[in-house]
C-alpha positions as semicolon CSV with decimal commas, in nm:
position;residue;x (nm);y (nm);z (nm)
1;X;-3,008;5,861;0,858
2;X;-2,714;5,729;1,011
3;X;-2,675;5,307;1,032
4;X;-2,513;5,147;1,319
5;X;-2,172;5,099;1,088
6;X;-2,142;5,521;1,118
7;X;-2,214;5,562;1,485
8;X;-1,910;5,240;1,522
9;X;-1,661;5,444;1,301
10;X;-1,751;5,796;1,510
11;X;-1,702;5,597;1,790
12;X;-1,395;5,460;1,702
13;X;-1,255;5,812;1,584
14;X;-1,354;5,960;1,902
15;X;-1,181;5,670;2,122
16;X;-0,894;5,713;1,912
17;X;-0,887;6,081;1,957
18;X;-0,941;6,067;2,355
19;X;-0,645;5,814;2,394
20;X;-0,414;6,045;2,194
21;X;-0,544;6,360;2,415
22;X;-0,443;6,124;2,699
23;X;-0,100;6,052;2,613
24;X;-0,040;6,393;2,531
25;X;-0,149;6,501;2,830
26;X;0,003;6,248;3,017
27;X;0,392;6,363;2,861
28;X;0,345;6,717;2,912
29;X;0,241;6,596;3,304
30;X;0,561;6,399;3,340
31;X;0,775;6,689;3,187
32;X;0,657;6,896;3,429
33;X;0,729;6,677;3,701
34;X;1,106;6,576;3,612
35;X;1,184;6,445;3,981
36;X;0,930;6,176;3,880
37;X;1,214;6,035;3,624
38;X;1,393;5,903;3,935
39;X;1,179;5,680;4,086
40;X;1,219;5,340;3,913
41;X;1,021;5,202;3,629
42;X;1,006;4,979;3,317
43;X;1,054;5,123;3,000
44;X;0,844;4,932;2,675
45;X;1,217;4,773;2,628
46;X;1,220;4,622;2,908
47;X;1,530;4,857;3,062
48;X;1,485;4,956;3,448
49;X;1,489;5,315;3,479
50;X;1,531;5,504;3,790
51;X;1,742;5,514;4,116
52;X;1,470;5,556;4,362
53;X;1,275;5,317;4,490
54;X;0,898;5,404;4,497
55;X;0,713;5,369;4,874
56;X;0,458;5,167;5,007
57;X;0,152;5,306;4,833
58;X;0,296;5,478;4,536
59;X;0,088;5,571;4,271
60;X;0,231;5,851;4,108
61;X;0,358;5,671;3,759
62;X;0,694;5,749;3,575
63;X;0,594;5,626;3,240
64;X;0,278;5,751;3,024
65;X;0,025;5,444;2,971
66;X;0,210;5,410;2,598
67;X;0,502;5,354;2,782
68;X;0,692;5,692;2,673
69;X;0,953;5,744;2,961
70;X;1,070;6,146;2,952
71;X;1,407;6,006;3,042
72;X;1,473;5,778;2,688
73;X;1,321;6,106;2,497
74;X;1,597;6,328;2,637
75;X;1,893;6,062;2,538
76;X;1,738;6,050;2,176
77;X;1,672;5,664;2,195
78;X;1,531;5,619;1,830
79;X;1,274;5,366;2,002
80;X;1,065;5,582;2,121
81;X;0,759;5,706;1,944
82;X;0,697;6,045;1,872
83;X;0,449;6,327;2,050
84;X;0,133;6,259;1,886
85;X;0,018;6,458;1,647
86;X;-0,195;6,719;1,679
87;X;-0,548;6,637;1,555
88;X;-0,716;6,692;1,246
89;X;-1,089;6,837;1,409
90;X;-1,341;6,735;1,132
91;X;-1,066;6,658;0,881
92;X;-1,301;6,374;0,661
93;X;-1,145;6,112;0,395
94;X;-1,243;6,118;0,065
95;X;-1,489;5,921;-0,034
């Protein structure tokens, strides 16, 4: 039978595993969409990227919602974080 503690951790795994799906899918949007790099936008540093200002109503975003901008990945910038890894479908720990 599986306690409430189980179901939390499953949980947990599976929010973690959505949100890493998202930013992954999120990167591979915004590298497919390179004229997106233009339009202006914070990176996690705090630099303003961009030349372009954005118009009334814009909602298209420039960064993923980790903050990964496709523009400091191309310079090599050592700040950002890597893709995420791939993951490990039903990999368990040891117990």
């Amino acid at each position: 039978m599986r306690t409430v503690r189980d179901v939390q951790a499953a949980w947990r795994r599976f929010r973690d595993l959505n949100a890493e799906l998202v930013e992954a899918w999120e990167r591979l949007w915004l590298l497919n969409h390179p004229w997106l790099e233009d339009y202006l936008h914070w990176t996690p540093e705090g630099d303003l990227h961009g030349e372009v200002t954005p118009g009334k109503g814009w909602r298209m975003p420039s960064v993923t919602r980790g903050g990964w901008c496709p523009g400091q990945a191309r310079s090599g910038s050592t700040d950002q974080s890597p893709p995420p890894s791939p993951p490990s479908w039903g990999a368990r720990k040891p117990s």
